[in-house]
N, C-alpha and C positions, 0 to 999 in steps of 0.2 A: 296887759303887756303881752306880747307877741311872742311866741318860741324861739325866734330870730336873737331876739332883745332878752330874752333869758339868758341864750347860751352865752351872749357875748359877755355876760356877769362872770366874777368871779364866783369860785364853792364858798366862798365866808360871806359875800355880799347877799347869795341865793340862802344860803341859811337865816342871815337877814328877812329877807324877804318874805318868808316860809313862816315867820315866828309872827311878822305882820300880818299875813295873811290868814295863816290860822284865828287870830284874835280878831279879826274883825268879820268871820266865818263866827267865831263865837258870838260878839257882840251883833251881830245879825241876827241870828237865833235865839238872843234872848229877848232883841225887839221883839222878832215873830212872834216869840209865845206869849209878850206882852202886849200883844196888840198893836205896837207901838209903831212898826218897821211899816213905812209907807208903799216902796219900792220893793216887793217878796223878788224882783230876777238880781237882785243885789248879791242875795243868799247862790242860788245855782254861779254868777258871775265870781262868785269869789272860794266856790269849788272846784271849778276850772281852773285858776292863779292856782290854786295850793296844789292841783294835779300837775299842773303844765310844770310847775318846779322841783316837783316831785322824780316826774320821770326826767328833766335835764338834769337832775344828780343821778338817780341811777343810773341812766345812761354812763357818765362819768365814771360814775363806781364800776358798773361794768366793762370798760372802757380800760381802767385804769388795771385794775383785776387780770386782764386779756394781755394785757402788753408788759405785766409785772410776773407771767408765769413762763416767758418765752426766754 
């Protein structure tokens, strides 16, 4: 998913997301060390998803932070 296609998510649907994305960053890593995981750019492709949603709620939070102290 695209940064474009993040932002346009809501914060409750991106926490969603985040909770997917971490678990299957997990289940990735536990193929890995089990040998198991065929495709290893799975693991780095779905370290990016959990960053890329990561920084569109910061963003947010900082965002929101900025324009709730004026």
């Amino acid at each position: 998913m695209r940064a474009k296609e993040i932002r346009e998510r809501s914060s409750q649907e991106l926490q969603g997301l985040i909770e997917d994305a971490k678990q299957s960053l997990f289940d990735a890593r536990i193929k890995n060390a089990t040998h198991q995981l065929t495709n290893t750019a799975s693991i780095q492709k779905a370290r990016r998803e959990v960053a890329r949603i990561e920084t569109v709620l910061a963003e947010r939070k900082k965002t929101a932070r900025k324009s709730g102290g004026k």
